[in-house]
Z-matrix of the N, CA and C atoms (Angstrom, degrees):
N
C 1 1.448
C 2 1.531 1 110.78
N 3 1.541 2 105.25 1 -33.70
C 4 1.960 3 103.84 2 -171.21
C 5 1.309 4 78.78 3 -62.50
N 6 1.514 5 132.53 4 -62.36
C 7 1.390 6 135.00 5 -142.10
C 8 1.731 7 109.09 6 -58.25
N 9 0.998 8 113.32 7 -31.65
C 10 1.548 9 119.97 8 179.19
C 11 1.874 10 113.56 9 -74.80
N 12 1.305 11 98.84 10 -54.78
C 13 1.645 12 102.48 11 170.08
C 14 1.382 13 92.33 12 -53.57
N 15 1.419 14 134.34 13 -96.11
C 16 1.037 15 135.38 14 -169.29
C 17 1.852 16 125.51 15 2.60
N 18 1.624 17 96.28 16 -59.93
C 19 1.195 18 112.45 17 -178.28
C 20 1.866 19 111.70 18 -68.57
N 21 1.608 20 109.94 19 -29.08
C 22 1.211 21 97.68 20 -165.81
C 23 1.738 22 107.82 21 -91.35
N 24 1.734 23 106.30 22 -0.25
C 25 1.800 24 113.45 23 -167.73
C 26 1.673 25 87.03 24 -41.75
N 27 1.611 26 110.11 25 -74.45
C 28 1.335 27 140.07 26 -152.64
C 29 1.718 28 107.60 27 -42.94
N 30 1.314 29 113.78 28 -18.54
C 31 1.538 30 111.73 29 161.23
C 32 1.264 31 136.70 30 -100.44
N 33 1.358 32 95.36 31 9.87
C 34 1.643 33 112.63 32 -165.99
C 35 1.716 34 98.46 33 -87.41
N 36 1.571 35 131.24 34 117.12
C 37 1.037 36 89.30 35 162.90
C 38 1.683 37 147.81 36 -107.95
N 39 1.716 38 111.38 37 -162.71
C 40 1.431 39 98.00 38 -169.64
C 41 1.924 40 111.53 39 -47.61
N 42 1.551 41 109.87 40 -42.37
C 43 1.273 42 93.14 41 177.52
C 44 1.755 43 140.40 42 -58.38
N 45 0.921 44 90.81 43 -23.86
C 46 1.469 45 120.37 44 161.25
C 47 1.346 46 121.70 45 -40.89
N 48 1.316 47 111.07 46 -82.96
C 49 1.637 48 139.69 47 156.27
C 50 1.188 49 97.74 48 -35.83
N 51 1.741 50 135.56 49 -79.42
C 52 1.115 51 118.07 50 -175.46
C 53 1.920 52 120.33 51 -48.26
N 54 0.689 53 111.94 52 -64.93
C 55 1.412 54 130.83 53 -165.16
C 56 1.745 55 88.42 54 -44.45
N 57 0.946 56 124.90 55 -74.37
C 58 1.939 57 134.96 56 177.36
C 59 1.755 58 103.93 57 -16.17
N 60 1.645 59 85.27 58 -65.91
C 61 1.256 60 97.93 59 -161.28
C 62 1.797 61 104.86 60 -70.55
N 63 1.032 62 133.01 61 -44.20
C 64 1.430 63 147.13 62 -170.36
C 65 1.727 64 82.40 63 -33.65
N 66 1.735 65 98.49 64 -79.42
C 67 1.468 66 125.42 65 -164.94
C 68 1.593 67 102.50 66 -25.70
N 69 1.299 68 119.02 67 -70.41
C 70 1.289 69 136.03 68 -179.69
C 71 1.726 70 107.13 69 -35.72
N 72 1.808 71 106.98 70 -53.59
C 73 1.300 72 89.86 71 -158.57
C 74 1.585 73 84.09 72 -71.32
N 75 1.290 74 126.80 73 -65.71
C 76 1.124 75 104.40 74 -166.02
C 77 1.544 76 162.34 75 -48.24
N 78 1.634 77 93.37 76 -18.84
C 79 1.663 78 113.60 77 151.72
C 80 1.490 79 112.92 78 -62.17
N 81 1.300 80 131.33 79 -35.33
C 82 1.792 81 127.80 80 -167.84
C 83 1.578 82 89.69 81 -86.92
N 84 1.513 83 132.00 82 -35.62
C 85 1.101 84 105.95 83 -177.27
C 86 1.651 85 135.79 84 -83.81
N 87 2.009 86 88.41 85 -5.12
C 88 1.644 87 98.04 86 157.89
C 89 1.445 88 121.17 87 -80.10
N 90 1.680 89 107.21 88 -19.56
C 91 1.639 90 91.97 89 169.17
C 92 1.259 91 123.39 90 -88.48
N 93 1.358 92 100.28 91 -19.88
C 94 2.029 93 106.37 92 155.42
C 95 1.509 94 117.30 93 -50.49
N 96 1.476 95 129.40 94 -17.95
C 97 1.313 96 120.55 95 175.20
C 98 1.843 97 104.11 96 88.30
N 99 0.948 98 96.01 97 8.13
C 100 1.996 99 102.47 98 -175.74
C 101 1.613 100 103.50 99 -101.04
N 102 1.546 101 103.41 100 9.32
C 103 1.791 102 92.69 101 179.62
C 104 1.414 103 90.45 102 -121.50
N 105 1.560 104 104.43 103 161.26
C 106 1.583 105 110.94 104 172.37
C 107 1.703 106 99.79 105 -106.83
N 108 1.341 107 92.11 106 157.28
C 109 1.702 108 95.94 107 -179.22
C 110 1.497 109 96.20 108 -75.24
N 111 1.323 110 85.69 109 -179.05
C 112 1.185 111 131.14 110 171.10
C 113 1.012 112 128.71 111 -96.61
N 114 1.746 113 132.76 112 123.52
C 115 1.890 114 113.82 113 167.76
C 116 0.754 115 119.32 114 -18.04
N 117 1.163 116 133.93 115 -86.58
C 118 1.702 117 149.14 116 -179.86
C 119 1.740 118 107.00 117 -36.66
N 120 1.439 119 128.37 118 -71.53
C 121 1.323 120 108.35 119 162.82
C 122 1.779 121 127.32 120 -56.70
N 123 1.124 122 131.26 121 -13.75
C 124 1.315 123 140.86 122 173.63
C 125 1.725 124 106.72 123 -52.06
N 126 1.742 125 90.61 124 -61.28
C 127 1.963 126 122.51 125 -171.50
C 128 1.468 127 89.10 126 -62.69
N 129 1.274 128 117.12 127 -92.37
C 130 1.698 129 108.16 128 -167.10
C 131 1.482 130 112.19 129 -63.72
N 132 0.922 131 133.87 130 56.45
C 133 1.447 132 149.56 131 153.65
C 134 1.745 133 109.69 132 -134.95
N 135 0.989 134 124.87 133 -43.34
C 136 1.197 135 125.38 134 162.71
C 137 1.573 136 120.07 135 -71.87
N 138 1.197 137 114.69 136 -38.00
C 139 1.676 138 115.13 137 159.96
C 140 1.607 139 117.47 138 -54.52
N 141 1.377 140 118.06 139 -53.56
C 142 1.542 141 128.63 140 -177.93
C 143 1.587 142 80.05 141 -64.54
N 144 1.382 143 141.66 142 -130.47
C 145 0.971 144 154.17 143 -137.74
C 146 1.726 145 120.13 144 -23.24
N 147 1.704 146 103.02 145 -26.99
C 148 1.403 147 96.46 146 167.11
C 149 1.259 148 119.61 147 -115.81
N 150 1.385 149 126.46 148 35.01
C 151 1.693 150 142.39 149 179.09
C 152 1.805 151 86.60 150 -130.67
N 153 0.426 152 117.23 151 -6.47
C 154 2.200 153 100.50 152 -172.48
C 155 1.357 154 107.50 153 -138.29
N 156 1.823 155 100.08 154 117.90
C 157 1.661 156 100.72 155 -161.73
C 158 1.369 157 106.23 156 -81.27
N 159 1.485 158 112.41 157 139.32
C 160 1.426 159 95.15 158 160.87
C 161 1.524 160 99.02 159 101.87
N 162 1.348 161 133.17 160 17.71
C 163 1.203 162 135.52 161 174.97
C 164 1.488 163 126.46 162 -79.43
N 165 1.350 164 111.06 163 123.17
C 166 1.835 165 87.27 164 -163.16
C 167 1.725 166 81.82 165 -122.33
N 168 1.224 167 137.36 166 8.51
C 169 1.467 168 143.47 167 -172.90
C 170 1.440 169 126.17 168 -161.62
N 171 1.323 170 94.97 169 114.96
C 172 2.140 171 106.10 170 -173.30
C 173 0.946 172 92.06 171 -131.79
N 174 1.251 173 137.72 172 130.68
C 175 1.480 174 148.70 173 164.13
C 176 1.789 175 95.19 174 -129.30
N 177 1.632 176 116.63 175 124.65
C 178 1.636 177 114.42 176 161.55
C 179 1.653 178 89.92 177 -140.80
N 180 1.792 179 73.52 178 130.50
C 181 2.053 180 76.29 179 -179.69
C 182 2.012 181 89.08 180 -141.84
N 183 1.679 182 103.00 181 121.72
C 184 1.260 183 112.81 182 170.39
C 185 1.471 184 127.00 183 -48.25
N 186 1.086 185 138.50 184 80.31
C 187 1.372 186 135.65 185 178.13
C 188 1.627 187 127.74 186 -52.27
N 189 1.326 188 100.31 187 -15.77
C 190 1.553 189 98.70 188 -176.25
C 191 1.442 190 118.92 189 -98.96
N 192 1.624 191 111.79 190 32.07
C 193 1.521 192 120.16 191 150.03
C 194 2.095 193 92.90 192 76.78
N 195 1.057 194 90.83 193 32.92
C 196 1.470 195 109.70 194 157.15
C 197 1.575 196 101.50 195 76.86
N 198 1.279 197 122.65 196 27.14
C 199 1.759 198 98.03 197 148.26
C 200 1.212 199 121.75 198 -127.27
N 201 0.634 200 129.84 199 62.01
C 202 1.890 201 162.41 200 120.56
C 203 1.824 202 94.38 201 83.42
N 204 1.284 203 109.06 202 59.99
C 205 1.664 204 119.05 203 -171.56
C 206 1.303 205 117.07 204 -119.74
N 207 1.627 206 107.18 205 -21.24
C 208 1.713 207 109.85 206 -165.45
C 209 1.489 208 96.60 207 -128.92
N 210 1.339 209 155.24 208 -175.77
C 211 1.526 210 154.34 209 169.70
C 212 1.407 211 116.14 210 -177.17
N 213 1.179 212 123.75 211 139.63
C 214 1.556 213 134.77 212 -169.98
C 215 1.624 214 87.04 213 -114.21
N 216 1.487 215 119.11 214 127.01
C 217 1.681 216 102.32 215 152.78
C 218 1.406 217 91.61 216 -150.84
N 219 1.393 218 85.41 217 157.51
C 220 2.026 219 111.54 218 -156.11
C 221 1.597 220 80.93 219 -135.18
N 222 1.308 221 101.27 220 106.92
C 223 1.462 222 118.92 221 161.64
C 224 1.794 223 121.16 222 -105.90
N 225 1.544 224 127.81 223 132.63
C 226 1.660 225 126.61 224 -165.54
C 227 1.601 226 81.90 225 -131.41
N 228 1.469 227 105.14 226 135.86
C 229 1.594 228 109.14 227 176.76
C 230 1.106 229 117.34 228 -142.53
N 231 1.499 230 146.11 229 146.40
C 232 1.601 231 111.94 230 154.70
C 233 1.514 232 124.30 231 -78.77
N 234 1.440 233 92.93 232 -1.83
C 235 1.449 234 94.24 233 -156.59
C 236 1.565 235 102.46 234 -88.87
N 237 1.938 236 113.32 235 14.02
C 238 1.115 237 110.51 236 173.03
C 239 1.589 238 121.43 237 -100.75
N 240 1.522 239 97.94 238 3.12
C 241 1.297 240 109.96 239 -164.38
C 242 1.938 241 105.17 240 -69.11
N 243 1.334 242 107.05 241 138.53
C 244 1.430 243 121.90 242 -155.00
C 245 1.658 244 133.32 243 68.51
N 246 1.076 245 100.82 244 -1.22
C 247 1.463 246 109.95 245 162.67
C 248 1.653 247 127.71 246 -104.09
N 249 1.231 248 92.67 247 146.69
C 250 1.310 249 110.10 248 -163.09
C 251 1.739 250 115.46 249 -70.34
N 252 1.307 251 144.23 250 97.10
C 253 1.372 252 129.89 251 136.33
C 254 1.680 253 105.50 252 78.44
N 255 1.876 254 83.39 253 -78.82
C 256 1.802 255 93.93 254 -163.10
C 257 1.292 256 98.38 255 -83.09
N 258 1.450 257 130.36 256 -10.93
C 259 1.473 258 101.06 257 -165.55
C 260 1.547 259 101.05 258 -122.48
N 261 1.512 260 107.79 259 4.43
C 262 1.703 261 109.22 260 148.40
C 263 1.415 262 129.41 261 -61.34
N 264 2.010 263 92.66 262 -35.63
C 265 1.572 264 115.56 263 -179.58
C 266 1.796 265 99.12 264 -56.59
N 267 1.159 266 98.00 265 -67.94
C 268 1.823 267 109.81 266 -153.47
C 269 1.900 268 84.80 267 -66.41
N 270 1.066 269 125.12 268 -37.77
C 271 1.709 270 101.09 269 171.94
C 272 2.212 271 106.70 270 -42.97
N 273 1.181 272 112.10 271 -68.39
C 274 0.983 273 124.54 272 -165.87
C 275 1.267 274 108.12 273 -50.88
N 276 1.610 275 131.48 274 -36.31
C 277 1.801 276 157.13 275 -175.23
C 278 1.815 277 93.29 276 -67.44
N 279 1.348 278 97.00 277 -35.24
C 280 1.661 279 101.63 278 -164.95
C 281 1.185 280 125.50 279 -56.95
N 282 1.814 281 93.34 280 -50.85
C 283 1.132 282 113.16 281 -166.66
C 284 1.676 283 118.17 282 -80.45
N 285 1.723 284 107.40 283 -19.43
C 286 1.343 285 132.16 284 -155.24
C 287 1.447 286 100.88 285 -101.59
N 288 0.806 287 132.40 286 -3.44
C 289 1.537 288 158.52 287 -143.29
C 290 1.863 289 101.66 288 -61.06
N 291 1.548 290 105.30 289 -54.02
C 292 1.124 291 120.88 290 -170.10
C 293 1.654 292 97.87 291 -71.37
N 294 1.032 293 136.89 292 -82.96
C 295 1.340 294 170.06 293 107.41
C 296 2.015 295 93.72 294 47.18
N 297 1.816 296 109.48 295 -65.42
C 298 1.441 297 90.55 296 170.88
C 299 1.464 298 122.45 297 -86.13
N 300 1.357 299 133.48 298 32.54
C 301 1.433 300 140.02 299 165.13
C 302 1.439 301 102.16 300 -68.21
N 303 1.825 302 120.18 301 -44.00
C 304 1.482 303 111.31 302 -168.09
C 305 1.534 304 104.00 303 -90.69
N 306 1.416 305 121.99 304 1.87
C 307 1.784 306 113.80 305 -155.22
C 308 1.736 307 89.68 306 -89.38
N 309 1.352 308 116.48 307 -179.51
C 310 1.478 309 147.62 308 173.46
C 311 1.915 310 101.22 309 -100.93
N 312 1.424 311 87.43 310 -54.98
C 313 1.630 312 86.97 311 -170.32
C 314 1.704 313 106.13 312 -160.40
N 315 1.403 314 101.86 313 161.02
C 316 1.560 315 116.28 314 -175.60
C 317 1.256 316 118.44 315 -153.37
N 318 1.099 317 111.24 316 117.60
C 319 2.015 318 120.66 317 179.90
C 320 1.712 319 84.35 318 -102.48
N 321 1.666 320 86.27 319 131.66
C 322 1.510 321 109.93 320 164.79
C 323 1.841 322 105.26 321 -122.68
N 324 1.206 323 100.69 322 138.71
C 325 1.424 324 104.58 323 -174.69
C 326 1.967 325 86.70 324 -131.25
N 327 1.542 326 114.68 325 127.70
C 328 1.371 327 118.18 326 164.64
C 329 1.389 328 124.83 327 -130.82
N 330 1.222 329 125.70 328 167.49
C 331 1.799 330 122.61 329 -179.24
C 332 1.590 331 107.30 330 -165.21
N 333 1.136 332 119.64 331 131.06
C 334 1.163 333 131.25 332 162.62
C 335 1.965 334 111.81 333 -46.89
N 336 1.181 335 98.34 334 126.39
C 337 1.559 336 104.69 335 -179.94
C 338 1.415 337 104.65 336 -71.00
């Protein structure tokens, strides 16, 4: 297996490598708390937190290397407690509604507080 990675580094290129790696540092250093949001993560973080009772956790961090196309959000509620998955999801879809008309894509991660 080293021998195969190995062989394929040498075609990878530098933009590549850069671009991977950029992404990375810069996503770990928004979950380090060393990045400032964004409008767009600011707004749907302030929308989730004051539409969903019982929220003790909003995390929205832009994934698509800052043009506001892709989004991770990790919503913790009580007010999800006994509900199922999908209909924590479509609370969160509900509220975001406007907001994912312009996106590419969105990971929602939720949990009952």
């Amino acid at each position: 297996m080293l021998r195969l990675l190995s062989s394929l580094r040498p075609r990878l290129s530098n933009t590549t490598t850069t671009t991977t790696s950029s992404f990375l540092r810069s996503h770990s250093s928004c979950c380090g708390g060393d990045h400032q949001q964004s409008e767009a993560e600011q707004q749907m973080s302030k929308l989730l937190t004051d539409s969903i009772q019982g929220c003790t956790r909003v995390e929205v961090h832009d994934v698509s290397n800052g043009c506001g196309s892709m989004f991770d959000v990790v919503v913790e509620a009580s007010s999800f407690q006994g509900k199922s998955k999908v209909a924590q999801h479509k609370i969160v879809t509900a509220i975001l509604r406007e907001q994912i008309k312009s996106m590419h894509g969105l990971t929602i991660k939720t949990k009952a507080a």
